[in-house]
PDBQT receptor file of N, H, CA, C and O in Angstrom, charges set to zero:
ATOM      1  N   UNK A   1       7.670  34.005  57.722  1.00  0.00    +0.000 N 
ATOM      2  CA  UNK A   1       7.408  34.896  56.612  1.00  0.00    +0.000 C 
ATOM      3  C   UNK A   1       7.409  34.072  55.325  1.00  0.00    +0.000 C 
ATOM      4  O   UNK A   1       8.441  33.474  55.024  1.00  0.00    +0.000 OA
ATOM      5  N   UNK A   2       6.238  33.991  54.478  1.00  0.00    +0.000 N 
ATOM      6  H   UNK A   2       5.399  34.477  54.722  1.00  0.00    +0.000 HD
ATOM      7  CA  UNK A   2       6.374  33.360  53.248  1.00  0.00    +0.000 C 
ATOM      8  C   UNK A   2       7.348  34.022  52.461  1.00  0.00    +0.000 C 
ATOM      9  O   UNK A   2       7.822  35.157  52.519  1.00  0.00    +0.000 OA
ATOM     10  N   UNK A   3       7.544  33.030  51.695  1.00  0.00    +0.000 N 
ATOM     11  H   UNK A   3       7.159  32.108  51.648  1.00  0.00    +0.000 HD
ATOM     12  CA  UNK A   3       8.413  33.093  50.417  1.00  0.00    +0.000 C 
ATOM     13  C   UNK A   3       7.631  33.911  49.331  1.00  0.00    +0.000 C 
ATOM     14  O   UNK A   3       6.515  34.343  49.617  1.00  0.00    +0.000 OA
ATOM     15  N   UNK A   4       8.318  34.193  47.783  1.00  0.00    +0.000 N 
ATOM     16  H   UNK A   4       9.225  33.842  47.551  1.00  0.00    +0.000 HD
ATOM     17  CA  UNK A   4       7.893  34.560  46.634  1.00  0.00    +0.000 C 
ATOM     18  C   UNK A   4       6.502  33.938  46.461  1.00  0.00    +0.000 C 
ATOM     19  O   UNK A   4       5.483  34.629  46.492  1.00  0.00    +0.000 OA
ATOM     20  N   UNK A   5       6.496  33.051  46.339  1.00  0.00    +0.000 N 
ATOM     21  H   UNK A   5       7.323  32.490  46.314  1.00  0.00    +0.000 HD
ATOM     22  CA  UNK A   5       5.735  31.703  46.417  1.00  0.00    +0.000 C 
ATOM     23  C   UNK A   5       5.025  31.579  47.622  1.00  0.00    +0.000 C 
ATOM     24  O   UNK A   5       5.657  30.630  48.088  1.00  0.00    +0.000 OA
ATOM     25  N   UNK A   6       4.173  31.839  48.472  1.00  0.00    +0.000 N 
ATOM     26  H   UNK A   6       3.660  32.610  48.094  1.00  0.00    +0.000 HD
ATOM     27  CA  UNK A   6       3.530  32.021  49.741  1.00  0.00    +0.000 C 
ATOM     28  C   UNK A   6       4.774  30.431  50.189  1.00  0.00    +0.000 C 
ATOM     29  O   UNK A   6       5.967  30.136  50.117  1.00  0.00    +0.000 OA
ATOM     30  N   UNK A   7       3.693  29.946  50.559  1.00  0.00    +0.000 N 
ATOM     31  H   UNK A   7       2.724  30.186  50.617  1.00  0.00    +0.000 HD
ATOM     32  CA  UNK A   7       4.478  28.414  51.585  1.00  0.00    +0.000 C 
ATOM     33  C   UNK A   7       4.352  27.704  50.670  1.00  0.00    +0.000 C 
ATOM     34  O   UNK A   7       4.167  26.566  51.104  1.00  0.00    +0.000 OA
ATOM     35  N   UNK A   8       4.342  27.732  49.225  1.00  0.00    +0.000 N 
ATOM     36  H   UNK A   8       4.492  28.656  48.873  1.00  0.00    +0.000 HD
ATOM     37  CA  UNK A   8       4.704  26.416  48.945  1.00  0.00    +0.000 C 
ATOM     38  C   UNK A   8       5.771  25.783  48.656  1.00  0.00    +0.000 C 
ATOM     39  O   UNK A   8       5.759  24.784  47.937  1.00  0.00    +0.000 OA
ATOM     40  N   UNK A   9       7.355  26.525  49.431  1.00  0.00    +0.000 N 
ATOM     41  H   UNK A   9       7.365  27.337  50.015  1.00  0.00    +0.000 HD
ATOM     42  CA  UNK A   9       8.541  25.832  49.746  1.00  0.00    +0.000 C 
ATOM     43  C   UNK A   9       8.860  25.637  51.271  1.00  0.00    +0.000 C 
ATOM     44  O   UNK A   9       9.872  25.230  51.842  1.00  0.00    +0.000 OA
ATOM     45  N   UNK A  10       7.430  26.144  51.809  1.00  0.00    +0.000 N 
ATOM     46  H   UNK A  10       6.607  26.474  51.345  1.00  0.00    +0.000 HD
ATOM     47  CA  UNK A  10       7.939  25.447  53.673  1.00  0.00    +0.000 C 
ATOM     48  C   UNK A  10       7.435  24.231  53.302  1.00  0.00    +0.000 C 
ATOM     49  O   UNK A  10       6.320  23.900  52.896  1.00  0.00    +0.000 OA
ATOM     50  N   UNK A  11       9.003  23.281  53.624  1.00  0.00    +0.000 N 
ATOM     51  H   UNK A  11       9.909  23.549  53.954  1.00  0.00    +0.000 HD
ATOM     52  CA  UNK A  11       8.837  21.823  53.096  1.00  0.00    +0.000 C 
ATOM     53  C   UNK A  11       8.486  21.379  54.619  1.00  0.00    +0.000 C 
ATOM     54  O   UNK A  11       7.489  20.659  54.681  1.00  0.00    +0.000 OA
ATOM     55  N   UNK A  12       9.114  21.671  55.859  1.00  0.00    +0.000 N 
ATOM     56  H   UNK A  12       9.924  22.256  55.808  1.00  0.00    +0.000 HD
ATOM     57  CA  UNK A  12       8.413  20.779  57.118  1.00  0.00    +0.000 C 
ATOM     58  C   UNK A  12       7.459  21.786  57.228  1.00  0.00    +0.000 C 
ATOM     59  O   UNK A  12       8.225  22.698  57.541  1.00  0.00    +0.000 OA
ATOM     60  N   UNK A  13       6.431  22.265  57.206  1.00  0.00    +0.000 N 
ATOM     61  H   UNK A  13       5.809  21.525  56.952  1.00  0.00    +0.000 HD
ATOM     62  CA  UNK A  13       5.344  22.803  57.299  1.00  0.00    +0.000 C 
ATOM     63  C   UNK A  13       5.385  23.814  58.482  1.00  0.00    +0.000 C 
ATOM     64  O   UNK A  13       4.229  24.055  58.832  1.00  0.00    +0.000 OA
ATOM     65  N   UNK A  14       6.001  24.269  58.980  1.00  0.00    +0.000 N 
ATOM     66  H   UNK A  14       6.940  24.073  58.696  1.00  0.00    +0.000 HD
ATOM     67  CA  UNK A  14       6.641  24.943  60.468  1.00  0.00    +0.000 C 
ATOM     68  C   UNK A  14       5.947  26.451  60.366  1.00  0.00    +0.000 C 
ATOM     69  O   UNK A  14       5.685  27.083  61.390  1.00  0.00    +0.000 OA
ATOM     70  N   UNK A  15       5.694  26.929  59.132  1.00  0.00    +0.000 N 
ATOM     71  H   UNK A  15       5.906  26.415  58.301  1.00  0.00    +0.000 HD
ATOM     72  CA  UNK A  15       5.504  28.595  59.219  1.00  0.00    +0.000 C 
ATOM     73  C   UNK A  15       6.320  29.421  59.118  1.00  0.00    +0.000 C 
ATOM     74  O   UNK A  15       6.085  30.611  59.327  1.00  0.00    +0.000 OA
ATOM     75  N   UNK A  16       7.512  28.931  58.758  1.00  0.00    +0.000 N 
ATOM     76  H   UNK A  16       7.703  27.964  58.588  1.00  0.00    +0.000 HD
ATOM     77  CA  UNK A  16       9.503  29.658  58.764  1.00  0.00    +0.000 C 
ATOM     78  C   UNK A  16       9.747  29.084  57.775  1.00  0.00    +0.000 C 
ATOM     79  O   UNK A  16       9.396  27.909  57.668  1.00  0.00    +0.000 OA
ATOM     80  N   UNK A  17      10.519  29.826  56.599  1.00  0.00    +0.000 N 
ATOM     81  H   UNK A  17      10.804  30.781  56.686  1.00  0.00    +0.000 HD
ATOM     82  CA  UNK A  17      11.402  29.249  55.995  1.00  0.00    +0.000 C 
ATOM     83  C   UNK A  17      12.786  29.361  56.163  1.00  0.00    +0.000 C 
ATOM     84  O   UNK A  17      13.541  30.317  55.985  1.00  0.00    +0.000 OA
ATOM     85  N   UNK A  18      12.979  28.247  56.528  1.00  0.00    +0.000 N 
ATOM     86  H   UNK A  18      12.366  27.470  56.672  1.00  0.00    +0.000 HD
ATOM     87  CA  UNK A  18      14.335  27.756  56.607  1.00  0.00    +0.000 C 
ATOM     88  C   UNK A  18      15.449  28.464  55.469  1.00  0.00    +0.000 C 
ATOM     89  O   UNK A  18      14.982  29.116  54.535  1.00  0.00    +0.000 OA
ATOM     90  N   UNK A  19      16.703  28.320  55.587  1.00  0.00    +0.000 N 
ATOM     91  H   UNK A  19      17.083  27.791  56.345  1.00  0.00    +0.000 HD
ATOM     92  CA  UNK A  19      17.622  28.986  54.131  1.00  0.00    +0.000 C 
ATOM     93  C   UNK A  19      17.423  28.024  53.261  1.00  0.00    +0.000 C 
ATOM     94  O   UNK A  19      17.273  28.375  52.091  1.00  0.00    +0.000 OA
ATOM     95  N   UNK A  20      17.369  26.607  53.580  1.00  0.00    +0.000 N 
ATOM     96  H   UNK A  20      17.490  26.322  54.531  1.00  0.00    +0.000 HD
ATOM     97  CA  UNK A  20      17.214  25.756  52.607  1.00  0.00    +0.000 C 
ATOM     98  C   UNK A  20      16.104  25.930  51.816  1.00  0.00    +0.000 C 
ATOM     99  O   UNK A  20      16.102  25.513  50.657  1.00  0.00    +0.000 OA
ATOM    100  N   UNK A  21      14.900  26.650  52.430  1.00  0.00    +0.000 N 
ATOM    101  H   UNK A  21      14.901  26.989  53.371  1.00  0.00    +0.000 HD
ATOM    102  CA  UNK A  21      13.740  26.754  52.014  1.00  0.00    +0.000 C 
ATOM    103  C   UNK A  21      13.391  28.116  51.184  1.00  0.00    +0.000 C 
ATOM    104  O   UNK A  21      12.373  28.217  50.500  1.00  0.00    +0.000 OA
ATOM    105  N   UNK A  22      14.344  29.130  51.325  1.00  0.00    +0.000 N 
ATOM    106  H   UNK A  22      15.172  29.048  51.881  1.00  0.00    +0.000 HD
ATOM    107  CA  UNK A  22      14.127  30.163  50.964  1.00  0.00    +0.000 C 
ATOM    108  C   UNK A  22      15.219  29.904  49.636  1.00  0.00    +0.000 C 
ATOM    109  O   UNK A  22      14.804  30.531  48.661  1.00  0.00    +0.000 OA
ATOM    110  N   UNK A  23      16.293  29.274  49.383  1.00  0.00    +0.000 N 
ATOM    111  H   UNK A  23      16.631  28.764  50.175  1.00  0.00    +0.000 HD
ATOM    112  CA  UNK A  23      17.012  28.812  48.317  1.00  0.00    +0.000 C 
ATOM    113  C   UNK A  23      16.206  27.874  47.563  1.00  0.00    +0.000 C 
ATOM    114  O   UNK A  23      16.774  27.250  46.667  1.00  0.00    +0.000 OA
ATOM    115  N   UNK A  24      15.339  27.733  47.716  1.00  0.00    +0.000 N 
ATOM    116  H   UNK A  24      14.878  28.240  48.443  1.00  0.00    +0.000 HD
ATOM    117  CA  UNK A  24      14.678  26.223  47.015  1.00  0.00    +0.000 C 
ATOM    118  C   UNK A  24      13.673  27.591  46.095  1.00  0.00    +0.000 C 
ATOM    119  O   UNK A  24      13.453  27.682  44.887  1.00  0.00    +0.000 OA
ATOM    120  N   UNK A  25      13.319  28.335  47.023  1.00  0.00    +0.000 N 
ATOM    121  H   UNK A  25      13.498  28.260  48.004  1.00  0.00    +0.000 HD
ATOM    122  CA  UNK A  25      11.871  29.395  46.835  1.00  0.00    +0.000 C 
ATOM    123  C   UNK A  25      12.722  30.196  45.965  1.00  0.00    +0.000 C 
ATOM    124  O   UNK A  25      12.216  30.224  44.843  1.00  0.00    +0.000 OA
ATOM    125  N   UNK A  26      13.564  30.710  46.010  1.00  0.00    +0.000 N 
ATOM    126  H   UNK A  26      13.975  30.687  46.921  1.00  0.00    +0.000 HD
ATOM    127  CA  UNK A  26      14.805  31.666  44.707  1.00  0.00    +0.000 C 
ATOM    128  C   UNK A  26      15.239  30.604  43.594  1.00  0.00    +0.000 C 
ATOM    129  O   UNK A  26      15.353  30.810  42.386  1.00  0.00    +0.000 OA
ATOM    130  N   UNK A  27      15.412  29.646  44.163  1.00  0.00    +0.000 N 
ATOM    131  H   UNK A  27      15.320  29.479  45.145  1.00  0.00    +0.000 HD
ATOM    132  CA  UNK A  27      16.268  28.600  42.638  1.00  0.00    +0.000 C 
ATOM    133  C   UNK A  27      15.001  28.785  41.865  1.00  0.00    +0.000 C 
ATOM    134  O   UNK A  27      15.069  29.508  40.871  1.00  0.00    +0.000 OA
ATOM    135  N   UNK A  28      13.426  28.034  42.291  1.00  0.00    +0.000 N 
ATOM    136  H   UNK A  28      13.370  27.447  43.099  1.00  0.00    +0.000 HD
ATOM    137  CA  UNK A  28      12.674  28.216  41.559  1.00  0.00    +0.000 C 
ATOM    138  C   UNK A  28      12.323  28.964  40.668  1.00  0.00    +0.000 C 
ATOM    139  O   UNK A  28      11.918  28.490  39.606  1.00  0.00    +0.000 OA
ATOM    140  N   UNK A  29      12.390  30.342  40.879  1.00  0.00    +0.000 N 
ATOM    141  H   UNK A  29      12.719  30.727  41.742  1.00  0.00    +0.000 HD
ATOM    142  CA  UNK A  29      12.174  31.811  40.317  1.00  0.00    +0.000 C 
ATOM    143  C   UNK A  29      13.190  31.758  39.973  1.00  0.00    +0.000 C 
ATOM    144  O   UNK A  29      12.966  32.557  39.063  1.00  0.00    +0.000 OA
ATOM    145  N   UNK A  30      14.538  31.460  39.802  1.00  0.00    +0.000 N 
ATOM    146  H   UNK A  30      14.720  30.811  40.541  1.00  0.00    +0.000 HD
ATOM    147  CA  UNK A  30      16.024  31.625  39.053  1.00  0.00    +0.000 C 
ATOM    148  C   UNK A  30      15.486  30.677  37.660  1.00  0.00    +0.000 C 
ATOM    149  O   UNK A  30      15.685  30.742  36.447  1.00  0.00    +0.000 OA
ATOM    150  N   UNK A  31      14.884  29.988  38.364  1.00  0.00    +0.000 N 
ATOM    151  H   UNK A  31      14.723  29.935  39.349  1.00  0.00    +0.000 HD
ATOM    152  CA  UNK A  31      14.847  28.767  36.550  1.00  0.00    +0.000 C 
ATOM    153  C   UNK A  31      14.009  29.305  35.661  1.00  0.00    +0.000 C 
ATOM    154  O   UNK A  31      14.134  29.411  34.441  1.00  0.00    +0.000 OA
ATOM    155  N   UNK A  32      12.798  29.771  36.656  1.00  0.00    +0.000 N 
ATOM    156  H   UNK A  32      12.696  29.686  37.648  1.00  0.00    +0.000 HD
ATOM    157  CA  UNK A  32      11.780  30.391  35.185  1.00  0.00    +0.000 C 
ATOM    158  C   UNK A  32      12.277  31.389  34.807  1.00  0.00    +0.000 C 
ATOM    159  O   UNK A  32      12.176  31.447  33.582  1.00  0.00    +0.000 OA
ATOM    160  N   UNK A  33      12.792  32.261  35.232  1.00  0.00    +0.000 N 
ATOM    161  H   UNK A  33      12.873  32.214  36.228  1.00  0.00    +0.000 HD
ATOM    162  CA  UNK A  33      13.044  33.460  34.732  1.00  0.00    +0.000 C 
ATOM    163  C   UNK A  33      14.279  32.954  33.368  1.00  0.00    +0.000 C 
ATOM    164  O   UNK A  33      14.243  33.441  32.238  1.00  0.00    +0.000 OA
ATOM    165  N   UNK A  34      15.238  31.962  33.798  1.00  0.00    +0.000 N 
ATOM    166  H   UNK A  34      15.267  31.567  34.716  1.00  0.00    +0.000 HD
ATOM    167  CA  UNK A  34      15.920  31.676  32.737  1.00  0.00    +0.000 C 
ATOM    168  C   UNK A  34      15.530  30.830  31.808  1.00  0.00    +0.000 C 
ATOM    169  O   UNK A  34      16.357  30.884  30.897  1.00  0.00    +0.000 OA
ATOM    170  N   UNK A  35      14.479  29.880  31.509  1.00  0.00    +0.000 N 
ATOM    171  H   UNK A  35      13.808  29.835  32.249  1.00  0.00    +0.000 HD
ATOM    172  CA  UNK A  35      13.447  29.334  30.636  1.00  0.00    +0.000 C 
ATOM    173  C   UNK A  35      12.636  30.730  30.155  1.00  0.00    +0.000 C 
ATOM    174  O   UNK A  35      12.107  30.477  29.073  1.00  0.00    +0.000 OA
ATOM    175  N   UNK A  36      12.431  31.716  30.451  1.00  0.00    +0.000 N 
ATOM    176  H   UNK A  36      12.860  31.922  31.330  1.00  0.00    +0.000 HD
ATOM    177  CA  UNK A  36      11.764  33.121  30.163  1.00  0.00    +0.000 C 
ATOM    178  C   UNK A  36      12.412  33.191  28.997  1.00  0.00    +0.000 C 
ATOM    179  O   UNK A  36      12.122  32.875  27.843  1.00  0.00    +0.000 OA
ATOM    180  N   UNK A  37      13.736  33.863  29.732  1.00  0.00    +0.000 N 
ATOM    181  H   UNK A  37      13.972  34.120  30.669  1.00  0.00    +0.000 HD
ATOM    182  CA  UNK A  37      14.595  34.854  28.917  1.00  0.00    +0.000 C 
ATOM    183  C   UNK A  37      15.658  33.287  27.283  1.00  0.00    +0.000 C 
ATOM    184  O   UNK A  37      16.382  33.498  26.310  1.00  0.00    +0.000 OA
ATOM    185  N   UNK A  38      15.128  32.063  27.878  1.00  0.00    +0.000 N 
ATOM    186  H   UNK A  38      14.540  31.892  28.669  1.00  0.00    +0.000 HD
ATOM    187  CA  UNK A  38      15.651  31.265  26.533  1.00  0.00    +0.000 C 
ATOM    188  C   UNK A  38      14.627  31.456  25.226  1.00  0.00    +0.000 C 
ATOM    189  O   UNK A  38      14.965  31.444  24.042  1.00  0.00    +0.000 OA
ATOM    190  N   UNK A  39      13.130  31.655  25.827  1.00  0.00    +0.000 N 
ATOM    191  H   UNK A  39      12.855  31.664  26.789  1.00  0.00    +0.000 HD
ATOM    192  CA  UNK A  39      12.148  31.394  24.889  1.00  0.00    +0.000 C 
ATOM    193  C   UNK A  39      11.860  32.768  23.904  1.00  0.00    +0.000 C 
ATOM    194  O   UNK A  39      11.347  32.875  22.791  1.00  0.00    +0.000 OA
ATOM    195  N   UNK A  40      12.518  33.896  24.983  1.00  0.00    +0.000 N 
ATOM    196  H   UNK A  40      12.935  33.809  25.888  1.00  0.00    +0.000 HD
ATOM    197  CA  UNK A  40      12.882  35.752  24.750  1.00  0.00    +0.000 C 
ATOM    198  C   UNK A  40      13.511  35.333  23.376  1.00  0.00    +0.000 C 
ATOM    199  O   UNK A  40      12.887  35.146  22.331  1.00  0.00    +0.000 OA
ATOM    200  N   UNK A  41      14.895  35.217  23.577  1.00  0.00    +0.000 N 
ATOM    201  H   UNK A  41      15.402  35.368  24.425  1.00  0.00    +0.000 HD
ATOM    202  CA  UNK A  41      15.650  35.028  22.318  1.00  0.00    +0.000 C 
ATOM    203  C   UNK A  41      15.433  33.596  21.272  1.00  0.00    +0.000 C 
ATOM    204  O   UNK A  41      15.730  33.568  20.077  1.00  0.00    +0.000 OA
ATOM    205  N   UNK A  42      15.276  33.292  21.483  1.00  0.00    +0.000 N 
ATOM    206  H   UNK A  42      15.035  33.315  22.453  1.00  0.00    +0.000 HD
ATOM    207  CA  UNK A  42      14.610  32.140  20.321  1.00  0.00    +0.000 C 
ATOM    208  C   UNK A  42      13.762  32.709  19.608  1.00  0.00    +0.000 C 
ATOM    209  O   UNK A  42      13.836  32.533  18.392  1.00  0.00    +0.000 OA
ATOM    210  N   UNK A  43      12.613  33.633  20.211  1.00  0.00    +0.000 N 
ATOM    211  H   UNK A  43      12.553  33.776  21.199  1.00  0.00    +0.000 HD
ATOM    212  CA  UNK A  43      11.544  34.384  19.157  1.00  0.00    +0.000 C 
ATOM    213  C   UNK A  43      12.148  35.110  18.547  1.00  0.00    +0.000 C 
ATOM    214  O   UNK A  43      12.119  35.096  17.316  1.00  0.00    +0.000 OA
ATOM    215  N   UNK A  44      12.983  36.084  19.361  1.00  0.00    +0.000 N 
ATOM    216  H   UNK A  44      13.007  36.095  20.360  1.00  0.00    +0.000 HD
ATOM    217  CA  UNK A  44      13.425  37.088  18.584  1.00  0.00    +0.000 C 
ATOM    218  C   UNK A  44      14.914  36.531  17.082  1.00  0.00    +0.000 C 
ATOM    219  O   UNK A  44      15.186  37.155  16.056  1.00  0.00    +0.000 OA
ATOM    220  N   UNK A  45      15.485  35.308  17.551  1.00  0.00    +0.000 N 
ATOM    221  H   UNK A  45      15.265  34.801  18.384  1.00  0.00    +0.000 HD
ATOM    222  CA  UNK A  45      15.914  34.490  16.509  1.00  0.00    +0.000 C 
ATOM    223  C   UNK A  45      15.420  34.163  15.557  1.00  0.00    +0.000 C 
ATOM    224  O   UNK A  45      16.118  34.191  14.543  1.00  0.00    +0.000 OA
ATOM    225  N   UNK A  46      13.948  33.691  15.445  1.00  0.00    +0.000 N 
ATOM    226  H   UNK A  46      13.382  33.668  16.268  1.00  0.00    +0.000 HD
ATOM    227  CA  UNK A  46      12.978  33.102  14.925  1.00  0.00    +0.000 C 
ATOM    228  C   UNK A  46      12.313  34.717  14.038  1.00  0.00    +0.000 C 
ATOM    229  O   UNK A  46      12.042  34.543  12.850  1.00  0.00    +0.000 OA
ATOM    230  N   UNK A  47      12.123  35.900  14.501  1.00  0.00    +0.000 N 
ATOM    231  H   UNK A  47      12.343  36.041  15.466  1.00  0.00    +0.000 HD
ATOM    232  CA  UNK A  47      11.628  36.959  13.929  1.00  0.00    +0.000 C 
ATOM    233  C   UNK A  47      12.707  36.909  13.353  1.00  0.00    +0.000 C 
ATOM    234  O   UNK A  47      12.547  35.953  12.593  1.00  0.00    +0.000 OA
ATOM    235  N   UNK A  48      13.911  37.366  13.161  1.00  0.00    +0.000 N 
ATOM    236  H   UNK A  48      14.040  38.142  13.778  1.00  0.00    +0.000 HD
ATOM    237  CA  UNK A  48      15.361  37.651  12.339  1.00  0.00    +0.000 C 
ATOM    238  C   UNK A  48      15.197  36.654  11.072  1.00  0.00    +0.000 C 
ATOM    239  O   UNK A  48      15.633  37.114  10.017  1.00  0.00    +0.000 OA
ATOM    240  N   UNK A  49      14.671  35.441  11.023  1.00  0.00    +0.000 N 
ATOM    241  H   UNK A  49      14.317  35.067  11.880  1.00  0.00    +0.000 HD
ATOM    242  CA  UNK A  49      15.318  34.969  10.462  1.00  0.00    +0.000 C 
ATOM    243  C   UNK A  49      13.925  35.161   9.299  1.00  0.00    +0.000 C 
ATOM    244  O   UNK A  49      14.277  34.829   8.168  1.00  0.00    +0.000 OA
ATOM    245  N   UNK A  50      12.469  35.619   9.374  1.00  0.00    +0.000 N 
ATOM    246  H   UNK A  50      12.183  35.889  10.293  1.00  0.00    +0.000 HD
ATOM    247  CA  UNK A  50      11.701  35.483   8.231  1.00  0.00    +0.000 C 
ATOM    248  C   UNK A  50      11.587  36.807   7.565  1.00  0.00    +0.000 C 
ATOM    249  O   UNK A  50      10.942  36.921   6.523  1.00  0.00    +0.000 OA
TER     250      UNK A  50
């Protein structure tokens, strides 16, 4: 079953993701979403302040 990401975290190419592989496929989506939500408040910092 693919990931968020179809297969591009089945790292041995097998057609399964592994937990290692399905943690790799969530960390990914954990980081952008928190690079998201840094660039969220910085604008809205950036609106406050003009």
């Amino acid at each position: 079953m693919p990931g968020i990401f179809g297969n591009r975290f089945d790292l041995n190419h097998d057609g399964k993701m592994s937990p290692f592989e399905k943690a790799a496929d969530r960390g990914f989506l954990r980081m952008i979403m928190k690079e998201e939500e840094k660039k969220k408040k910085e604008q809205e910092k950036n609106k406050r302040k003009k």
